[in-house]
C-alpha positions as CSV (number, residue, x, y, z in Angstrom):
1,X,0.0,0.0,0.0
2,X,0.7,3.9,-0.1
3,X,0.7,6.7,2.1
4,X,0.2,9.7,0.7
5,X,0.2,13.3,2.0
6,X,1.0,16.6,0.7
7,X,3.2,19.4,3.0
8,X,2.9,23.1,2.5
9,X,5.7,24.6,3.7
10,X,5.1,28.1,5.3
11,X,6.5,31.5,4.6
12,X,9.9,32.2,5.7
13,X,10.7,28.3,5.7
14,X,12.3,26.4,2.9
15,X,11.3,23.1,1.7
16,X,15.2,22.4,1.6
17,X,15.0,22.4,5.3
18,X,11.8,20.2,5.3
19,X,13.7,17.8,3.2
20,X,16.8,17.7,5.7
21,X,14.4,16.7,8.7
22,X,12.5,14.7,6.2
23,X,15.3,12.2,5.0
24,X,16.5,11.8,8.5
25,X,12.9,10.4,10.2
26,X,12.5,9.0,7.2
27,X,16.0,6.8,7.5
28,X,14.4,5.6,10.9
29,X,11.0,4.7,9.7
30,X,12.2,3.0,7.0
31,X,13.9,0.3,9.1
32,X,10.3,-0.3,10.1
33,X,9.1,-3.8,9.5
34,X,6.5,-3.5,5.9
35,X,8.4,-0.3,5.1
36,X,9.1,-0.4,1.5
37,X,10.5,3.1,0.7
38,X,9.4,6.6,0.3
39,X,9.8,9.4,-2.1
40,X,9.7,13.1,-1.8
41,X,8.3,15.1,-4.2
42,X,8.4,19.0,-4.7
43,X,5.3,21.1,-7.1
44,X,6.1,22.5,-10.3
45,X,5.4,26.1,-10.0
46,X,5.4,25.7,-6.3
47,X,8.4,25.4,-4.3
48,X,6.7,25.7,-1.0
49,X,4.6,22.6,-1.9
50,X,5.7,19.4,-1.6
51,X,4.0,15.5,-1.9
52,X,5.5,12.5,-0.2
53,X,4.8,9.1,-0.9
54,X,5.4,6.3,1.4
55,X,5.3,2.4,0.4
56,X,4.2,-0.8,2.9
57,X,3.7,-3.9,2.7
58,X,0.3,-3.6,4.3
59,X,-1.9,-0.9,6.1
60,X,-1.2,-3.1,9.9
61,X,2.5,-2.8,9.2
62,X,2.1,1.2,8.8
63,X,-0.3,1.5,11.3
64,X,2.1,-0.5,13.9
65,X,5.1,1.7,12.9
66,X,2.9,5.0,13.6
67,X,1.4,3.9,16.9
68,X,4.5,3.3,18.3
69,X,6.8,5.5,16.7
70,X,10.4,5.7,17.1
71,X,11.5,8.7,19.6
72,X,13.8,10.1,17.4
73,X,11.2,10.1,14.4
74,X,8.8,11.8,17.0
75,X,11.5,14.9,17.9
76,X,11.7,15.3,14.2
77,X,8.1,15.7,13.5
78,X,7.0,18.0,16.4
79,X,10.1,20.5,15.4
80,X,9.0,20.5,11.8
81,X,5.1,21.1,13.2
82,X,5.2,24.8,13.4
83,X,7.2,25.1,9.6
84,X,4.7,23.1,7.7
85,X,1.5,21.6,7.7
86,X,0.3,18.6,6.4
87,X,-3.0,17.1,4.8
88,X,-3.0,13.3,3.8
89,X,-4.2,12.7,0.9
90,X,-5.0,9.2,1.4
91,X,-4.0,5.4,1.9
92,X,-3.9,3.2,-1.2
93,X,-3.7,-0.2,-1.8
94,X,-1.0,-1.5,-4.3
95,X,-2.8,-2.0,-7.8
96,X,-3.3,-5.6,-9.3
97,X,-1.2,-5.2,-12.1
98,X,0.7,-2.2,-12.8
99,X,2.6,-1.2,-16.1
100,X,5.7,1.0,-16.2
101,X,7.1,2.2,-19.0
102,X,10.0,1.4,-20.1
103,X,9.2,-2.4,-18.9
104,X,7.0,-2.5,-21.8
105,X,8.4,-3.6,-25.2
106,X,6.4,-1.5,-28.3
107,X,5.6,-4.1,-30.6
């Protein structure tokens, strides 16, 4: 599945500074059990917008991870808190089939 959420960051902030605290929680979560990677994503036209996108094995495994998060994860979040906010977008499951290009040949 995928977590999905977008961050604005606010005025006098820089997303470049979101990033920094974002890769180092995100280096902690990610030796989470079901954690599968995440990507960060900035807005074209927008620097101040940004969309991440987090992949798990399954919803439980994310859900376990967040209810118990790791201290260090925690410190990061709350001192981000007042520099951005954040609105999930949503929780998706993995599709049943999915095609990339590139993986497919033209024929």
């Amino acid at each position: 599945m995928i977590f999905v959420f977008e961050v604005q960051v606010q005025p006098g902030h820089t997303a470049e500074a979101y990033a920094d605290a974002w890769v180092r929680a995100s280096r902690l979560i990610q030796q989470a059990p079901g954690a599968r990677g995440t990507r960060l994503h900035r807005c074209i036209g927008d620097d101040s917008k940004l969309l991440a996108i987090a992949s798990w094995n399954s919803k439980a495994e994310r859900d376990a991870m967040e209810a118990q998060p790791e201290e260090t994860v925690s410190r990061i979040i709350q001192e981000q808190a007042a520099f951005v906010e954040i609105r999930v977008v949503g929780e998706f499951e993995d599709p049943e089939w999915e095609v990339i290009p590139g993986d497919v040949e033209a024929s």
